[in-house]
N, C-alpha and C positions, 0 to 999 in steps of 0.2 A: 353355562346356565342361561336357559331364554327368558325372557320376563314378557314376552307378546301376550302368554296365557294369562296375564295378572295387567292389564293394563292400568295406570293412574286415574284416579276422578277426584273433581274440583272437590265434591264432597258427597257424602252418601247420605241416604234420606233419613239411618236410622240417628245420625249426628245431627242433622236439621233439627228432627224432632226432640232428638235430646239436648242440643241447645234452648229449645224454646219451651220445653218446662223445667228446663233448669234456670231458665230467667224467670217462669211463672213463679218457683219453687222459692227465690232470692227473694225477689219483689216482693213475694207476700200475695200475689191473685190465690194461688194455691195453698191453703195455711195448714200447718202441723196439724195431722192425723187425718186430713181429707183423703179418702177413697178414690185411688187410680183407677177409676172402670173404663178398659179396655176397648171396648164397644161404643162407648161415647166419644173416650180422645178420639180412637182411630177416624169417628164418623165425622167429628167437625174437624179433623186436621186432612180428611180425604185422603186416608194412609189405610194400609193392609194393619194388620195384627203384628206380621212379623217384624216389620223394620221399628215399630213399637214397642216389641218387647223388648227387640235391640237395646234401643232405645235406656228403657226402664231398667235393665243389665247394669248400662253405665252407670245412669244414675242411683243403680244399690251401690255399686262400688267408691261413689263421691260420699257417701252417706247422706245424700237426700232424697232416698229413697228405702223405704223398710217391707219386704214381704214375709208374709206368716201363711201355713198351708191354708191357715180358715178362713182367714181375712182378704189375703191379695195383695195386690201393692198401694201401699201409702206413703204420704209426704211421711217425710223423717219426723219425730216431738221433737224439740226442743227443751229439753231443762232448763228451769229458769234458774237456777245458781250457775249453771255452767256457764253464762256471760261474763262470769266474774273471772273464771279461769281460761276462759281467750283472752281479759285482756292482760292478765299477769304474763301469759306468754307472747302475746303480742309485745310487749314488753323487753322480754328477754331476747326474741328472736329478734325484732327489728332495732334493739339497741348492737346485739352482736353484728346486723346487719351493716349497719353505718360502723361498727368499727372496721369491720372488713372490706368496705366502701370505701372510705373517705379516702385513703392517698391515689385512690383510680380517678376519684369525681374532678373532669377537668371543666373548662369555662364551657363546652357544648352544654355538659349533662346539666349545669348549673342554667344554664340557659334557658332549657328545657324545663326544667323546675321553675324558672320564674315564669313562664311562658302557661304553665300548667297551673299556676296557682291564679295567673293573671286571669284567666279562664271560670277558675273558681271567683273568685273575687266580684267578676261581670254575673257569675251565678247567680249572688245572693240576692239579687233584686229579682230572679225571674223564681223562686223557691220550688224549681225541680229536683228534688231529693236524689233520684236516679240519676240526674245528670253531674249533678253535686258528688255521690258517690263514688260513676264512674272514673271523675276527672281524681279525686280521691286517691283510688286506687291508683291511676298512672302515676300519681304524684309519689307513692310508696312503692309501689316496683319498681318507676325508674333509679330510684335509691339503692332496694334489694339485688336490682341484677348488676349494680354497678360493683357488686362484690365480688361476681366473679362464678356463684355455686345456684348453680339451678336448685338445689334443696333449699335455699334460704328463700330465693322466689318461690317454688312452688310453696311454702312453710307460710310466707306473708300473702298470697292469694286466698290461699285454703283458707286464713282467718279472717281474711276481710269479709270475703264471701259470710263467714257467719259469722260476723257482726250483720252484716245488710240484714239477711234472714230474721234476726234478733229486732232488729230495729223496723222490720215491716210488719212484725205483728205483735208487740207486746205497746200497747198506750202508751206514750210519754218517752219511750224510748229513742231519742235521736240527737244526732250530732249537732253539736251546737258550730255548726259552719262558719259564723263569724271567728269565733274562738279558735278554730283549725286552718282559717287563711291565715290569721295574724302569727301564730306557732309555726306554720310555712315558712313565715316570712324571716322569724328565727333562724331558722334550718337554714333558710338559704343563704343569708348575711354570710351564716358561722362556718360554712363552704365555700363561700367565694373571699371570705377571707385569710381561707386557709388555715382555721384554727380546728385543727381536729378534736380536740379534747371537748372544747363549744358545740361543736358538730353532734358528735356521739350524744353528752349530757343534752342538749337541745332535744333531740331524742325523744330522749329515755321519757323526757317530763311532757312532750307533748301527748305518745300514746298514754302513761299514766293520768295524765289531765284529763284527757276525753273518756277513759274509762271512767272518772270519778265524774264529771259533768255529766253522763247519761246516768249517772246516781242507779246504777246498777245493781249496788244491792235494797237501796230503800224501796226500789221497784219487784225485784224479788220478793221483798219481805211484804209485799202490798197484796202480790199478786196469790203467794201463799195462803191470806189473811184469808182471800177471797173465794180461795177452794171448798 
């Protein structure tokens, strides 16, 4: 078998574009139920139609992207009780996570987490949300992949991602940062001391803390009111 007719590329244009409304779509530039008109992205991203639709393919398949024959493509809604049930399963998956972790996490990974929280921590004086988040995030996959099972990373990205989503367009919604480096810094003690049990439980109570501190359902129930 030849592979000349298939050559490799660094990256293809309809992956550019679908990266960067899928960072619009996270961040919140683009909010639930806004109109993908096709004609405009393409014009101010200087792309054809086709590597666009590509493009908009992918992100139906992430589900933040919704088409109907009459309407076209739109950002994904969002329900707003469904914050409650990412974080119950953020919960279940990322304490399964660290129990499947913990006798792998050696002094590097632990390193790396301190390194990553330090990161965070230099954050809070500059109040970049996105940058807060991202580092966030490495701080929880470094964790998740140290288990071993791409399904538990791919399970803890899929939900951070919507949380972000969540937290860039509903008021009031957002991570209380100070409260998330110091729970860090839990995490990380109860790993470099080797106590697994501390490990896991440290956990369990940090993702349930931050689901009750963005007070998720009083914000539900605010935002229903308001319908």
């Amino acid at each position: 078998m030849s592979f000349a007719s298939h050559p490799l590329v660094v990256d293809t244009k309809a992956n550019l574009v679908r990266q960067r409304l899928a960072e619009a779509i996270i961040n919140g530039e683009l909010r639930p139920g806004d109109r993908l008109v096709l004609d405009e992205i393409a014009r101010d991203l200087g792309i054809s139609k086709i590597p666009l639709r590509e493009a908009l393919s992918g992100l139906e398949a992430a589900g933040l992207v919704v088409t109907s024959p009459h309407a076209g493509p739109r950002v994904a809604p969002l329900p707003f009780h469904e914050i409650r049930g990412i974080y119950l399963l953020r919960e279940q998956v990322e304490t399964l996570g660290m129990q499947l972790a913990v006798t792998h996490i050696d002094d590097a990974v632990v390193e790396d987490l301190r390194q990553i929280n330090e990161e965070m921590r230099t954050g809070l004086r500059e109040s970049d949300v996105v940058a807060m988040s991202d580092l966030n995030a490495r701080f929880h996959l470094a964790i998740a992949r140290a288990s071993s099972y791409d399904t538990i990373v791919e399970s803890v990205a899929e939900l951070l991602i919507k949380v972000r989503r969540y937290r860039a367009v509903i008021n009031g919604l957002a991570a209380n940062w100070t409260r998330a480096v110091a729970e860090h810094d839990d995490i990380i003690d109860a790993l470099a001391s080797g106590d697994a049990a501390r490990a896991i439980d440290t956990m369990r109570s940090h993702v349930h803390n931050q689901g009750q501190l963005e007070a998720a359902e009083e914000l539900i129930r605010a935002e229903s009111d308001d319908a």
